[in-house]
N, C-alpha and C positions, 0 to 999 in steps of 0.2 A: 504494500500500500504506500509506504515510503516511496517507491522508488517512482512509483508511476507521478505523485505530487512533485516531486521533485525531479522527475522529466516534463511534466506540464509549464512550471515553474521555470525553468529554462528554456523550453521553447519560443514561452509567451510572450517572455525579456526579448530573444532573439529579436521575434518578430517587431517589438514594439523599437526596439534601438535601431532597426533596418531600417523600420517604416520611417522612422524622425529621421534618419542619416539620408533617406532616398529626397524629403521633402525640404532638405536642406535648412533646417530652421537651426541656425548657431547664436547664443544667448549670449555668448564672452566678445561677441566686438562691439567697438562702439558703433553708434550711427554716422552714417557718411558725413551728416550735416555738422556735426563736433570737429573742432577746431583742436589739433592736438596739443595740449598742454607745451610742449618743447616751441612750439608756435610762440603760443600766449605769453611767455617769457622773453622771447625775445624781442615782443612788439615794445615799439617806444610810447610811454605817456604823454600827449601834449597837453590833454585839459584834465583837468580836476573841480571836484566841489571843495567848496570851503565846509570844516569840519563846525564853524562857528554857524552859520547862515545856511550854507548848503548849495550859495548860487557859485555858478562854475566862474572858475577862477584859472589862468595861466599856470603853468610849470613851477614860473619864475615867484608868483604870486603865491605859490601854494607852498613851497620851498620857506620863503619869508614868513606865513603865517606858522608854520609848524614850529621855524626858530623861536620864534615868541611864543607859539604855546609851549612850548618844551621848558622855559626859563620859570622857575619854580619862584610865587610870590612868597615876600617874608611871612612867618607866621604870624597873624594878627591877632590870638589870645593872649592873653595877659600869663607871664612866666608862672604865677602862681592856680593857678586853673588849669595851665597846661601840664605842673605837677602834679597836683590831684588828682588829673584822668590817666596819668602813669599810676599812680598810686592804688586808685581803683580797680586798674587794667590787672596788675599786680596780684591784688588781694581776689579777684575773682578767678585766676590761674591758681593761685595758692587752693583756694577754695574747690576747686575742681582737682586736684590732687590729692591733699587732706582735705575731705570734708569733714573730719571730725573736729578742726582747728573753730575756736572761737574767736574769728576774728573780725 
């Protein structure tokens, strides 16, 4: 009884792998209309949006706006507030470690 399921079993693979292989349906390539990656890498950017606004902005333009977003404003709390949320930050790590600490 084995054997006969287990010839049915392989036949029916055969067939069904024949049939897909005759009907040529292949699932692993991309579509024609895709642009290869090794492409897309090599094209040049000429425009851009702005990250602030969104409306499109030059090469040159958008180069300069990143400069100045990248430049980090001074902190504007007060040094003793900005201690305290150290302080906090601290005591609620401690607290997730020892939770049995009263602190």
């Amino acid at each position: 009884m084995k054997r006969i399921t287990f010839t049915v079993l392989s036949v029916s693979t055969t067939i069904i792998v024949s049939i897909n292989n005759h009907w040529g349906v292949v699932m692993a390539l991309p579509l024609e209309q895709d642009i290869p990656e090794e492409i897309l890498r090599m094209e040049i950017i000429t425009a851009a949006r702005s990250p602030i606004d969104g409306r499109l902005v030059s090469a040159a333009e958008y180069a300069k706006l990143q400069a100045r977003i990248s430049v980090n404003p001074p902190p504007k709390l007060d040094i003793k507030i900005r201690e305290q949320v150290f302080l906090l930050r601290v005591r609620k790590f401690l607290l997730q470690i020892f939770p049995f600490l009263d602190i």
